[in-house]
C-alpha positions in Angstrom: 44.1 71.1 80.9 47.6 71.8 82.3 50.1 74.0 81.4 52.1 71.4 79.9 49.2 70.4 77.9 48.7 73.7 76.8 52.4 74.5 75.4 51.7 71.1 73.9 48.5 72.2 71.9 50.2 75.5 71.0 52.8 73.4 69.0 50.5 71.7 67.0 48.3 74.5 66.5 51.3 76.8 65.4 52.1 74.6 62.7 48.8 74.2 61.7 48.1 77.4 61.5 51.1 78.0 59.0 51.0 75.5 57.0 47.8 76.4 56.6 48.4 80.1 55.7 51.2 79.6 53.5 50.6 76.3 51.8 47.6 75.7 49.5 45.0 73.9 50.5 45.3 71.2 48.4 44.9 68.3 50.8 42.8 67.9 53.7 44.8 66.9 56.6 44.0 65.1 59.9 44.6 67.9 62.7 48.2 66.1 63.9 51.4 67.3 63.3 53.8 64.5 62.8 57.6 64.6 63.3 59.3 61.0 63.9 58.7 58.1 62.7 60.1 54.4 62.6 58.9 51.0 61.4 54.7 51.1 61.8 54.6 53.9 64.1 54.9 57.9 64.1 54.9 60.4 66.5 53.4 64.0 66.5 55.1 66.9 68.1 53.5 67.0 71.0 54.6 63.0 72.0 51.6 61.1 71.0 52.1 57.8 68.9 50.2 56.3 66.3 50.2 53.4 64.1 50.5 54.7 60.6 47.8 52.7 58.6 47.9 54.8 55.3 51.5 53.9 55.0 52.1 56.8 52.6 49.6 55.6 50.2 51.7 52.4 49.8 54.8 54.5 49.8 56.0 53.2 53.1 55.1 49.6 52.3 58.8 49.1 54.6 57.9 51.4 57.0 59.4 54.5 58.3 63.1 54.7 58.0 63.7 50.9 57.3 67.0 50.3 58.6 68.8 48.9 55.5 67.5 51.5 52.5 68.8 54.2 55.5 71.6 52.9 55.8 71.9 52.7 51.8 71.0 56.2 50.9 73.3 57.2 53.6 76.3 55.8 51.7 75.3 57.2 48.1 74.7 60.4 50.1 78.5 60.4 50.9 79.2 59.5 47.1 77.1 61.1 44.4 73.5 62.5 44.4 72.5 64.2 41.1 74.5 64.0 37.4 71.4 64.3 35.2 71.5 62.1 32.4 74.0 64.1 30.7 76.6 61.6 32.0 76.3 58.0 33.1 76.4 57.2 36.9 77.2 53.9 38.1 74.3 53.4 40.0 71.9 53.3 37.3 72.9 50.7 35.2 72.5 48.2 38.1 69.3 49.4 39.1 67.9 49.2 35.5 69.6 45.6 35.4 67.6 44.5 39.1 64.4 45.9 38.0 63.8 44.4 34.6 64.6 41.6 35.6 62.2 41.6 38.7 59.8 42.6 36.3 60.5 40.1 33.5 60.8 42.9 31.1 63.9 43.7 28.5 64.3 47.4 29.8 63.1 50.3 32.1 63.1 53.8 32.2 63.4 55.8 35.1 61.3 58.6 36.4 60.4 60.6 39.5 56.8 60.4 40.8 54.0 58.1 40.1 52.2 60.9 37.8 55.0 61.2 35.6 55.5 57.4 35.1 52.3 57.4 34.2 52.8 60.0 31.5 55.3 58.5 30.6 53.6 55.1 29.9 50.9 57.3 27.8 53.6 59.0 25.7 55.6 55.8 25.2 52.3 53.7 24.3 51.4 56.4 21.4 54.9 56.1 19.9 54.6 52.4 19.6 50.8 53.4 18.4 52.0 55.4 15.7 55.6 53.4 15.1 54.9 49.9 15.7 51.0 49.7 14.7 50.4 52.1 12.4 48.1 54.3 13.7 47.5 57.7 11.6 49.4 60.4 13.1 47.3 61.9 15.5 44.7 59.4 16.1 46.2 57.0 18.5 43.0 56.3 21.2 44.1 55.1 24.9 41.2 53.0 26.8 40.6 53.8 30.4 38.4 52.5 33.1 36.1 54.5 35.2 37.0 55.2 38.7 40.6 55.5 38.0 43.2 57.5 39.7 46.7 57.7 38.2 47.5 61.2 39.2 46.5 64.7 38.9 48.4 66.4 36.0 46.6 67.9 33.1 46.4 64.8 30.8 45.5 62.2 33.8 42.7 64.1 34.9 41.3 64.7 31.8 40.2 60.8 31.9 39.6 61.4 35.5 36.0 61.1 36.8 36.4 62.6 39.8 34.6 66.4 40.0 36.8 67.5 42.3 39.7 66.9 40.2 38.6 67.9 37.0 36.5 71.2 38.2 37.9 74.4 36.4 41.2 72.4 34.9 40.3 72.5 31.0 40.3 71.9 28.7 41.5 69.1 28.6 43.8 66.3 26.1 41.5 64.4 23.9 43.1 60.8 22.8 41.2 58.6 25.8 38.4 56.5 25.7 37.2 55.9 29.0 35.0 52.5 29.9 33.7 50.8 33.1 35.8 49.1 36.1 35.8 45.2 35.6 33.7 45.1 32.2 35.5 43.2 30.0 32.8 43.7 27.0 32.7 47.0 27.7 36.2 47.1 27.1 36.2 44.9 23.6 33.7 47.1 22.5 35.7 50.1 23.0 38.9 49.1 21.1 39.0 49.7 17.4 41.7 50.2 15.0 43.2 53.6 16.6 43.5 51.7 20.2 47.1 51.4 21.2 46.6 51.2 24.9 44.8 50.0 28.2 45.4 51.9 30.7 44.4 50.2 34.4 44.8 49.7 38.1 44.6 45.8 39.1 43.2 47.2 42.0 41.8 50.7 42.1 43.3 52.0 45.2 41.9 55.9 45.6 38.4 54.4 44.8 38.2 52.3 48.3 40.7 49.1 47.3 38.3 48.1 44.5 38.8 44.8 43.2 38.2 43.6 39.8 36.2 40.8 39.5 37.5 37.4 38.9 39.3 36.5 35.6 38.9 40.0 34.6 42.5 40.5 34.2 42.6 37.9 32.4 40.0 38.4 30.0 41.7 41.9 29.4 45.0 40.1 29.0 43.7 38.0 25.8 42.1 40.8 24.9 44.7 42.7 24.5 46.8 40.1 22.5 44.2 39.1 20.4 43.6 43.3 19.2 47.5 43.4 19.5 46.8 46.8 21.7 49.6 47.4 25.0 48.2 46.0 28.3 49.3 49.4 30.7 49.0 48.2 34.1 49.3 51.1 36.9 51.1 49.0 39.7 52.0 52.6 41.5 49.8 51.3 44.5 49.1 47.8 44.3 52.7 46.7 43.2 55.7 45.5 45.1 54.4 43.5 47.8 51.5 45.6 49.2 48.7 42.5 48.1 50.9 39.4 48.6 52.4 38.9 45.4 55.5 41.4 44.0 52.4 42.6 41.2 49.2 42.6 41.3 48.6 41.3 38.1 50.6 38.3 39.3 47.0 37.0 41.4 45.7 36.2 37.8 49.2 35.2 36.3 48.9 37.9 33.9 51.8 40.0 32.7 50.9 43.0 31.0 53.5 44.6 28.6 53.9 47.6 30.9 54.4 48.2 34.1 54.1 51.4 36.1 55.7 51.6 38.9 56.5 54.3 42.0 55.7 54.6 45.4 57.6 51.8 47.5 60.3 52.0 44.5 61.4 54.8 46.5 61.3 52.7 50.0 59.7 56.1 51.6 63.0 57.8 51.3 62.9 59.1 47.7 60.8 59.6 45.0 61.6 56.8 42.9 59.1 55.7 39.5 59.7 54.1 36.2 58.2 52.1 33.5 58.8 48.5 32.3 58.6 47.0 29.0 60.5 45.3 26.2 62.3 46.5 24.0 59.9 46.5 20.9 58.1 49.3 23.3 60.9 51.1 25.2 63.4 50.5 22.4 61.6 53.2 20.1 62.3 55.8 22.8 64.8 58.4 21.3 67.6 60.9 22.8 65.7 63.9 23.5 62.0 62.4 22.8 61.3 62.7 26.8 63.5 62.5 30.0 64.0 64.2 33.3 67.0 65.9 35.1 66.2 63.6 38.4 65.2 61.0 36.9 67.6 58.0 37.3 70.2 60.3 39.1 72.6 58.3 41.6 71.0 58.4 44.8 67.0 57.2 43.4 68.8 54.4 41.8 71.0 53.5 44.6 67.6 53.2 46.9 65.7 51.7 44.0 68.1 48.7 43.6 68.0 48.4 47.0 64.1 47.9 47.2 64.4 45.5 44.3 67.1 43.5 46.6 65.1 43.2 49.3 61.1 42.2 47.1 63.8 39.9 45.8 63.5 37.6 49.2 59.7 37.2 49.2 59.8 38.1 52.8 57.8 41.1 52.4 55.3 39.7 50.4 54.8 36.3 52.0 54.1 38.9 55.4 51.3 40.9 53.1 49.8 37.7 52.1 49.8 36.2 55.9 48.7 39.4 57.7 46.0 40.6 55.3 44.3 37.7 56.1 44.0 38.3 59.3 43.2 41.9 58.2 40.5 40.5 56.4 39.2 37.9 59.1 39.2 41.3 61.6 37.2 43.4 59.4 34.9 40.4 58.8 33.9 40.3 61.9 32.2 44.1 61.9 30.6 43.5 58.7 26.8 44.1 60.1 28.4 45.6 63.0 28.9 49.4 61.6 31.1 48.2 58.4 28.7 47.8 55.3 31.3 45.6 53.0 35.5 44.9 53.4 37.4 44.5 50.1 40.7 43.1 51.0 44.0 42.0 48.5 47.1 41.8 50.9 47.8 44.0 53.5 45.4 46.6 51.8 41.9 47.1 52.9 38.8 49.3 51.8 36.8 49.4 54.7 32.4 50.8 53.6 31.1 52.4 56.9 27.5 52.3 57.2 26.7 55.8 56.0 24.2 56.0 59.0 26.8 56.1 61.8 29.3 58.4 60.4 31.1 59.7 57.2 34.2 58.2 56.5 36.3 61.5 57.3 34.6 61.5 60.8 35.8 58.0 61.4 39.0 58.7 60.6 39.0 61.6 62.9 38.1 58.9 65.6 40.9 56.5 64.9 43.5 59.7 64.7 42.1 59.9 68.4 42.3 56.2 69.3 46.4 56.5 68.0 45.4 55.1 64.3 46.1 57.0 61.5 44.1 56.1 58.7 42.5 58.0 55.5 38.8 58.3 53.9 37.8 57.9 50.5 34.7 58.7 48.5 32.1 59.8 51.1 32.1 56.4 53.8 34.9 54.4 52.6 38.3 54.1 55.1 41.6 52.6 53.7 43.7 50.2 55.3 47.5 50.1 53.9 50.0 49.7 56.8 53.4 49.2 56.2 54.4 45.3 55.3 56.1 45.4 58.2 53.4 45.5 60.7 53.4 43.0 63.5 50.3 40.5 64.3 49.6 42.6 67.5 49.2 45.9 65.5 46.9 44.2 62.7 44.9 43.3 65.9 45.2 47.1 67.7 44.0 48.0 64.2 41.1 45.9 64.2 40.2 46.8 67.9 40.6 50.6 67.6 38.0 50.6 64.3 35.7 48.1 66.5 35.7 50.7 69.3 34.9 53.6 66.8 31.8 51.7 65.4 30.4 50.9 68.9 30.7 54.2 70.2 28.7 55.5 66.7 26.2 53.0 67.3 
């Protein structure tokens, strides 16, 4: 090792070693300290590059520091930043105006982070529960599916499944009913007379891209109609480009009555969420019955409207659909070749490593060292989300740096 190399390693391992001390240890980082990044590609502090495959858990679906939303929070940066909703801004109303109408719905309201829109979706689904249906007070059931992940505050986790999110957290809210992945009878026979809600992911991304199976959605669509109960559909993840289509409810034509949304809506500069619905759903929403000092401020809506503007071309979606097959044809090949099974929807891949050859963590470590940044998932399971932006070339460096990981394992 030369000198050079050393000073190099003494970055990294200096900020390491703080974060560490003075940050709980919530997540589980790779050991690489990033600190530039633009379009598919970071760079650590000590020079190395690396093509960004996690893509901020769909947050970076445009990449790092896309040009135009840059350029766009830059200006509102110069302008206006935070009012609170104490006082209209003139970036929100637009905003509102783009988005429910890319969504098809009557209205929106504007949040923060994916966690709060979807307690926000929760709290708004047992108003129109109790006001719209009639539910008794206090008995209004929601009806989740196994396998879920929708964030980590109190009430999502306590229809989580996961032990390592629910250990030592309760107790926790009662009012959920939870059912399995893809079962549409399971799912009928869960929804009586104090259901107001489904609450789903079209494609369950934190449990390894899990797809559900075909005409599910649709199943749960009628369903829902039929038992007049609010079709909830978490879009956090698979929504706004990231499987081909703007939703991914859209690969079953299926709207659902909400939508929750976050992640991209922020382009990767912001945190940017919100939920859409019609009116008969958001319209019972009161001054003072829930809000948010950030939420909807000037510069999130500025960057929201943006994002909207540019899903609005189908550019970034037509690439999802045209590069995630040849995603999909790459990791196809290794199937018997170190990869157990591929689920693919879009740019957006769970990749099952034979549990023989290595854990998933320990191939990530391996593609962190090949220049690919990519993240584990439930023991052997790598995910695949790169930004939409991605060139054929990189989908192809992709494919070759996992290929070399599984033959040297082998």
């Amino acid at each position: 090792m030369t000198s050079v190399d050393a000073g190099q390693t003494a970055r990294s391992a200096e900020h390491i070693a703080l974060t560490e001390r003075y940050a709980a240890h919530n997540y589980h980082p790779l050991p690489v300290v990033l600190t530039d990044g633009e379009g598919a590609w970071v760079t650590d502090v000590e020079g190395r590059r690396y093509l960004d495959c996690l893509a901020g858990y769909s947050a970076l679906n445009f990449g790092h520091r896309p040009p135009r939303l840059v350029q766009r929070a830059r200006e509102q940066l110069d302008r206006l930043t935070l009012t609170s909703r104490a006082f209209h801004n003139d970036q929100l109303g637009p905003f509102a105006h783009a988005l429910a109408d890319l969504t098809g719905k009557e209205m929106v309201l504007p949040m923060n982070t994916g966690a709060e829109a979807v307690e926000t979706a929760l709290k708004v689904s047992r108003k129109w529960g109790y006001r719209a249906k009639g539910v008794a007070p206090g008995e209004a059931t929601i009806v989740t599916m196994r396998g879920n992940f929708h964030g980590r505050t109190t009430t999502i986790v306590s229809f989580s499944d996961d032990e390592v999110a629910t250990a030592d957290y309760g107790p926790f809210t009662p009012g959920f009913r939870s059912v399995p992945y893809g079962d549409l009878a399971a799912a009928a026979a869960a929804f009586d007379d104090s259901v107001v809600a489904v609450l789903f992911e079209p494609v369950q991304g934190e449990g390894g891209v899990v797809l559900p199976p075909d005409g599910f959605l649709r199943g749960l669509r009628e369903l829902c109609t039929e038992r007049r109960v609010l079709m909830v559909a978490d879009e956090i993840q698979s929504g706004l480009g990231r499987t081909g289509r703007t939703f991914a409810c859209d690969h079953e034509g299926v709207v659902p009555d909400v939508y929750v949304l976050g992640k991209a809506l922020g382009g990767g500069l912001y945190p940017v969420s919100a939920i859409a619905a019609d009116t008969d759903v958001l319209g019972l929403v009161t001054p003072g019955s829930h809000g948010s000092t950030f939420g909807g401020n000037p510069l999130a809506a500025a960057i929201g409207h943006e994002v909207v503007a540019m899903l609005r071309t189908g550019e970034y979606q037509e690439r999802a659909r045209r590069l995630g097959e040849r995603l999909e044809r790459g990791l196809t090949r290794l199937v018997g070749r170190g990869l157990d099974a591929v689920r693919v929807r879009g740019l957006w891949a769970g990749a099952d490593i034979d549990p023989r050859l290595m854990t998933g963590r320990a191939a990530s470590e391996a593609l962190l060292a090949l220049g690919v940044l990519a993240k584990d998932t439930h023991g052997s399971t790598v995910r695949f989300a790169p930004p939409l932006t991605i060139s054929e070339d990189e989908v192809d460096l992709l494919v070759d740096r996992l290929t070399t990981v599984l033959d040297e394992a082998a």
